[in-house]
Z-matrix of the N, CA and C atoms (Angstrom, degrees):
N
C 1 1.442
C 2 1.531 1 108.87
N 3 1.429 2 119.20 1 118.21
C 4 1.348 3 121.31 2 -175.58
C 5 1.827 4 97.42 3 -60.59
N 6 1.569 5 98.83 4 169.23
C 7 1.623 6 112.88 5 -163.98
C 8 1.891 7 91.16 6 -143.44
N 9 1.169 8 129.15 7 110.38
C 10 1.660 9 148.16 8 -167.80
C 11 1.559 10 98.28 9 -100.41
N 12 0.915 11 104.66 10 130.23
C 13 1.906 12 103.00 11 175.19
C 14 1.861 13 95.96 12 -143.07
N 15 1.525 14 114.23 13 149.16
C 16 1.132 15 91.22 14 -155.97
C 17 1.966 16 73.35 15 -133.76
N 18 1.523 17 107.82 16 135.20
C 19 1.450 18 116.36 17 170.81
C 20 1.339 19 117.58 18 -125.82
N 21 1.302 20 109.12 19 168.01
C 22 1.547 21 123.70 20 165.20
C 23 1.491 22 98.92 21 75.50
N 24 1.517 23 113.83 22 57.55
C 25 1.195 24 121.58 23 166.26
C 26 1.779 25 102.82 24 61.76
N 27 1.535 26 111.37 25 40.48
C 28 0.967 27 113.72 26 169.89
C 29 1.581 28 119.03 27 61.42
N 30 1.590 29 120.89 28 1.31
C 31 1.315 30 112.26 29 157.94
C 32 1.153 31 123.09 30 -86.78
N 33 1.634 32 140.97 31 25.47
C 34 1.121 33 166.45 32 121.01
C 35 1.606 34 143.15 33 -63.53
N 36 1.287 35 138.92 34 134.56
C 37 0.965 36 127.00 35 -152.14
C 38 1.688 37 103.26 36 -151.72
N 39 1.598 38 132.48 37 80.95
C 40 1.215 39 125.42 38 165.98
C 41 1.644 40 115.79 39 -70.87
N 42 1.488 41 114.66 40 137.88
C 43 1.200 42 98.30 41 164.65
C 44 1.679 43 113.05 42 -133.51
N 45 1.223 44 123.34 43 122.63
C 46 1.838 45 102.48 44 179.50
C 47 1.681 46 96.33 45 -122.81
N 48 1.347 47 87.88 46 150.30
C 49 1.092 48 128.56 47 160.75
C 50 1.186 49 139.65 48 -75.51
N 51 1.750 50 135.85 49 53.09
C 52 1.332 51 140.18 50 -153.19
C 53 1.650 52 110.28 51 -43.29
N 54 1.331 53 115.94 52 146.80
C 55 1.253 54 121.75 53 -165.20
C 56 1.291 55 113.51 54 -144.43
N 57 1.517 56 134.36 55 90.04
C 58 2.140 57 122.40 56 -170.50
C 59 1.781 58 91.56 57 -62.03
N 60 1.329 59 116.26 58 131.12
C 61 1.352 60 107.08 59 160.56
C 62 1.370 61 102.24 60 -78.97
N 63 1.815 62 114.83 61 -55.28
C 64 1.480 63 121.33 62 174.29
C 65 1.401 64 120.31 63 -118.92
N 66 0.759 65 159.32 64 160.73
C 67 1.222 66 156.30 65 118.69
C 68 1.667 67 114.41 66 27.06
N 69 1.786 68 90.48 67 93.33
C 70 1.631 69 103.84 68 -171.51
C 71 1.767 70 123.07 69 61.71
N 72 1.036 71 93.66 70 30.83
C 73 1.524 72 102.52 71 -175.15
C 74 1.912 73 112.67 72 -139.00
N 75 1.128 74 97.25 73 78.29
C 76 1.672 75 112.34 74 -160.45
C 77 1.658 76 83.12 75 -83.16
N 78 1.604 77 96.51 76 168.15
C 79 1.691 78 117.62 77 -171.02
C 80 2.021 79 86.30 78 -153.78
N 81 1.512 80 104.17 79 127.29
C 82 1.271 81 123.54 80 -178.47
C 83 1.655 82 116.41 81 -110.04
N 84 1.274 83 104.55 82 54.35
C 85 1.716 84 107.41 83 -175.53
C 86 1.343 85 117.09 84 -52.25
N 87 1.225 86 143.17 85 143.48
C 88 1.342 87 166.79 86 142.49
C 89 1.229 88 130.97 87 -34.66
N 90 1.197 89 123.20 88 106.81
C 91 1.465 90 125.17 89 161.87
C 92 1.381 91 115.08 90 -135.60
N 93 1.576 92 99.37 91 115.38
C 94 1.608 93 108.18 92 -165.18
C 95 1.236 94 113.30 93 -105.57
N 96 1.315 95 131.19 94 123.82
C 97 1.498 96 119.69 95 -174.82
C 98 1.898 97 111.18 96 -130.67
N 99 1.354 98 107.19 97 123.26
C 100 1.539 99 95.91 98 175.19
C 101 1.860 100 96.60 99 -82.83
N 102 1.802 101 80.54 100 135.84
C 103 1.655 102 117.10 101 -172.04
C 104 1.714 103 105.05 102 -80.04
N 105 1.917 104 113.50 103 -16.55
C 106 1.406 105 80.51 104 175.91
C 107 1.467 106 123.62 105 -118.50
N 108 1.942 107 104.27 106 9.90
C 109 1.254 108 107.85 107 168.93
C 110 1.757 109 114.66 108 -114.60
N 111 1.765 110 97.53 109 9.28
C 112 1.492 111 104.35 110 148.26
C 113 1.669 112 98.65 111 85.24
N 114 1.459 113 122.22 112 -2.61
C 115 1.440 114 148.12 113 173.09
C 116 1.493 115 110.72 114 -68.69
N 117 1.638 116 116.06 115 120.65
C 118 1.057 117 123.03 116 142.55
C 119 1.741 118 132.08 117 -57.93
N 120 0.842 119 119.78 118 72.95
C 121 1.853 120 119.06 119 175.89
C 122 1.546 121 150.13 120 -65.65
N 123 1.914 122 89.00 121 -1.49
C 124 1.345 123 104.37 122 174.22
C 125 1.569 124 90.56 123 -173.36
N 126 1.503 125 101.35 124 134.54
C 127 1.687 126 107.26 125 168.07
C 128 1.272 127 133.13 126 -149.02
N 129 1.524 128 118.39 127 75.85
C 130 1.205 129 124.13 128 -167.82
C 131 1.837 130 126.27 129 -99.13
N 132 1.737 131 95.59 130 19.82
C 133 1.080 132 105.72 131 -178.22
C 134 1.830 133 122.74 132 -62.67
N 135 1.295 134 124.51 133 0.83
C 136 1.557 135 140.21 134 175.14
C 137 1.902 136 109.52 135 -118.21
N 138 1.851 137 104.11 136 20.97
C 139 1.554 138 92.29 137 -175.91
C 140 1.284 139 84.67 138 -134.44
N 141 1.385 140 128.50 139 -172.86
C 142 1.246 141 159.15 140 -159.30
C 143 1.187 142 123.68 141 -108.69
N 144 1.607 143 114.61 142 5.51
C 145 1.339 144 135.99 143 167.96
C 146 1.810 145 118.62 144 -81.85
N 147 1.678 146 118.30 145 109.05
C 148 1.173 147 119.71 146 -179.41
C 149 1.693 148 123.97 147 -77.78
N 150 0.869 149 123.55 148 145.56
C 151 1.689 150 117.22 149 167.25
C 152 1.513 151 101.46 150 -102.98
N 153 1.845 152 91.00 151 110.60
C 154 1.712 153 102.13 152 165.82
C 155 1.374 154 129.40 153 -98.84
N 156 1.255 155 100.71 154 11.65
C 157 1.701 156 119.74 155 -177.02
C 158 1.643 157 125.40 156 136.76
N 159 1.100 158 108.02 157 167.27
C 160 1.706 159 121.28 158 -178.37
C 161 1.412 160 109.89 159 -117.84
N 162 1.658 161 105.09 160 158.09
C 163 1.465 162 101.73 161 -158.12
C 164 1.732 163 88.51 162 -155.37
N 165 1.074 164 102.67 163 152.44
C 166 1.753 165 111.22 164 160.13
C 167 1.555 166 105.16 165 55.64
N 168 1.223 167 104.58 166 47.64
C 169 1.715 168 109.75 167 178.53
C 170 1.691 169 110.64 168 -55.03
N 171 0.869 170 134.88 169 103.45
C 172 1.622 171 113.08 170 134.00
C 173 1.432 172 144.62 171 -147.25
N 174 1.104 173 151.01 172 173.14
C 175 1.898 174 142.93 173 -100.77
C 176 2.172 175 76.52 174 -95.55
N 177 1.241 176 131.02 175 31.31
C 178 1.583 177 134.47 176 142.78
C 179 1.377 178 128.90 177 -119.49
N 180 0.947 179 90.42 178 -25.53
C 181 1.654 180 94.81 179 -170.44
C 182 1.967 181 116.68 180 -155.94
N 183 1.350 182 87.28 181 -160.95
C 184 1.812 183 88.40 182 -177.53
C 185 1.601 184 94.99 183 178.15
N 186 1.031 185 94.87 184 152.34
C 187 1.813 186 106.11 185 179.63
C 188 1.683 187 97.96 186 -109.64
N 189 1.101 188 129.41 187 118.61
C 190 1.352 189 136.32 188 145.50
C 191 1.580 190 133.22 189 -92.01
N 192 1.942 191 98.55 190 120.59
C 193 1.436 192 109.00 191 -143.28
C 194 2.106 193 80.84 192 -89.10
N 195 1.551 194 117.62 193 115.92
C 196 1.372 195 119.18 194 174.88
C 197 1.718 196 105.99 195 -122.70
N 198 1.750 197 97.09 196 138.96
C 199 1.024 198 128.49 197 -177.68
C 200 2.051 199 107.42 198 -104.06
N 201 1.780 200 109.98 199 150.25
C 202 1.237 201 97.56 200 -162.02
C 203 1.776 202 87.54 201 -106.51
N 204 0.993 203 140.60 202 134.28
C 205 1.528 204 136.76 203 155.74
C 206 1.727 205 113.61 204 -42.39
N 207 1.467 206 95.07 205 139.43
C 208 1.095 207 144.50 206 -50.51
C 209 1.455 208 131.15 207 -15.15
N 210 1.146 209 114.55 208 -26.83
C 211 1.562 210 97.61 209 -167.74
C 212 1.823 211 126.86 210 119.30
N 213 1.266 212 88.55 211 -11.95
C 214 1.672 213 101.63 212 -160.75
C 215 1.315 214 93.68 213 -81.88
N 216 1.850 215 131.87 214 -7.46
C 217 1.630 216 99.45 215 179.84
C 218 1.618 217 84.53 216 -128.40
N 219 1.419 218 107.64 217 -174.77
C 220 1.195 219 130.06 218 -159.24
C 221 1.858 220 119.03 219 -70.12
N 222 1.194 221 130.42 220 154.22
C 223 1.145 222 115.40 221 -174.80
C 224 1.183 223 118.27 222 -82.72
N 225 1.537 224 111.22 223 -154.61
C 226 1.362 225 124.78 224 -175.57
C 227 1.144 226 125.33 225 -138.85
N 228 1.142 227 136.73 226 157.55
C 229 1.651 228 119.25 227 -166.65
C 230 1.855 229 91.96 228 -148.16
N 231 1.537 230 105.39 229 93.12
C 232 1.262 231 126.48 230 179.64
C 233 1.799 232 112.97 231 -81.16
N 234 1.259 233 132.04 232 120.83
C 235 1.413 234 117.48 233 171.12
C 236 1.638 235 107.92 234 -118.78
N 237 1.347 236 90.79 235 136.59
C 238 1.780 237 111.23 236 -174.61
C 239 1.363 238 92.73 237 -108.95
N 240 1.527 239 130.02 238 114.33
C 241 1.550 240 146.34 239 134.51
C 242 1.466 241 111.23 240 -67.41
N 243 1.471 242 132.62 241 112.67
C 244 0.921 243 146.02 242 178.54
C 245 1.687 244 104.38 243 -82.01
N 246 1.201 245 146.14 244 -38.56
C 247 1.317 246 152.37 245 166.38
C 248 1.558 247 107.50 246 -45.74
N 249 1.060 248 131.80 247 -38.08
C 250 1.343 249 141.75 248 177.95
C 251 1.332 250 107.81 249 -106.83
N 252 1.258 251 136.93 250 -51.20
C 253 1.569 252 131.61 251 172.33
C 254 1.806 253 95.07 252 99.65
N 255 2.225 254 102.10 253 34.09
C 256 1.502 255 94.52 254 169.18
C 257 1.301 256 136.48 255 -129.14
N 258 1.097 257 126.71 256 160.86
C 259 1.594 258 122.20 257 -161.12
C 260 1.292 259 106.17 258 -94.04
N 261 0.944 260 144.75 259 160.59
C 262 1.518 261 146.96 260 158.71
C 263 1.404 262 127.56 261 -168.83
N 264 1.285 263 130.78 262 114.63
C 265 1.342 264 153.96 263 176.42
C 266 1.677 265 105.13 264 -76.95
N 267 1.430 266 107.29 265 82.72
C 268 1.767 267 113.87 266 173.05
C 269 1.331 268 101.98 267 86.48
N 270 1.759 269 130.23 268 -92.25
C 271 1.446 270 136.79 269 -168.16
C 272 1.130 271 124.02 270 -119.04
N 273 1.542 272 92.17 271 -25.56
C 274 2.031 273 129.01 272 -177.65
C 275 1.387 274 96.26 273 -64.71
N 276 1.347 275 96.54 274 136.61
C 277 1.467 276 113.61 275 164.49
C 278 1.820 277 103.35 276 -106.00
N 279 1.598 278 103.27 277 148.00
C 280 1.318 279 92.86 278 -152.98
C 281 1.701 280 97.46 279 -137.20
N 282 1.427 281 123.97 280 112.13
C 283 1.838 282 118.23 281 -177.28
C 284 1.221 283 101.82 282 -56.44
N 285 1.587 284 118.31 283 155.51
C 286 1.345 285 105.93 284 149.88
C 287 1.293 286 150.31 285 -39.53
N 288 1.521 287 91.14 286 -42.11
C 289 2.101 288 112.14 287 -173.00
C 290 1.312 289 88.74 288 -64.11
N 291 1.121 290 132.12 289 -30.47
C 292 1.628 291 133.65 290 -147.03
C 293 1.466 292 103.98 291 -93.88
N 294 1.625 293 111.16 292 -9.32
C 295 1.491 294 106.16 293 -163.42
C 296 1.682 295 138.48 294 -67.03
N 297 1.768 296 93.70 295 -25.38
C 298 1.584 297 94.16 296 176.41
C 299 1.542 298 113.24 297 -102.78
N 300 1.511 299 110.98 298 -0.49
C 301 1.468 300 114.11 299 141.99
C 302 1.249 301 134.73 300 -35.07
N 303 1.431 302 87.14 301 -63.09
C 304 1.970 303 115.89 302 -168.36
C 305 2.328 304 91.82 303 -62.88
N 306 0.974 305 102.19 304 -63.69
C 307 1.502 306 118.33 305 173.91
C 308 1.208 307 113.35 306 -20.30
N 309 1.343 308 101.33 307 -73.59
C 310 1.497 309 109.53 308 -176.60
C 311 1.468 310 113.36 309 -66.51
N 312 1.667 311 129.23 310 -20.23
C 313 1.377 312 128.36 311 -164.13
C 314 1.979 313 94.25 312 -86.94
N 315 1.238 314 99.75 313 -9.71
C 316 1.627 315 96.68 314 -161.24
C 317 1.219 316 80.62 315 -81.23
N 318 1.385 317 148.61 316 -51.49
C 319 0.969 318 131.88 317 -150.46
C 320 1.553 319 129.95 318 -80.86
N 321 1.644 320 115.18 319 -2.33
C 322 1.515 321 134.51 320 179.97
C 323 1.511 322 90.95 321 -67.88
């Protein structure tokens, strides 16, 4: 049963979709949508990317701290600006199409 959490003064919208890959070992993929221009802005709910938490909330944006399944290397610290509709990993500005590219390169 998906689980909706809604941030940034509610012009934000996480939603995941719990998933067992194995046995007690759930994966919480991401689908982020700004609620007031009705925009999907991140969608990794069909990849292998976990949501291990949110950080640095405020009424623009939010950083979402994502982990890759299994788990065995280090995370990621993704920030979504809702005012711009942009992604960015640290300084990088990051396209959508480009996103599980960018993901996977963070982690080398």
């Amino acid at each position: 049963m998906s689980e909706t959490t809604l941030h940034c003064d509610g012009r934000m919208a996480i939603t995941v979709e719990p998933r067992e890959m194995r046995m007690s070992h759930w994966l919480y993929a991401p689908l982020v949508v700004d609620q007031q221009r009705q925009q999907v802005l991140l969608d990794l709910s069909d990849s292998l990317w976990d949501l291990i938490g949110t950080a640095d909330e405020t009424a623009s944006g939010i950083d979402l701290l994502l982990r890759k399944y299994p788990g065995d290397r280090a995370s990621v610290m993704l920030s979504v600006d809702l005012d711009g509709g942009v992604l960015k990993l640290g300084e990088r500005r990051i396209e959508p199409s480009q996103l599980l590219a960018a993901l996977d390169s963070a982690l080398s």
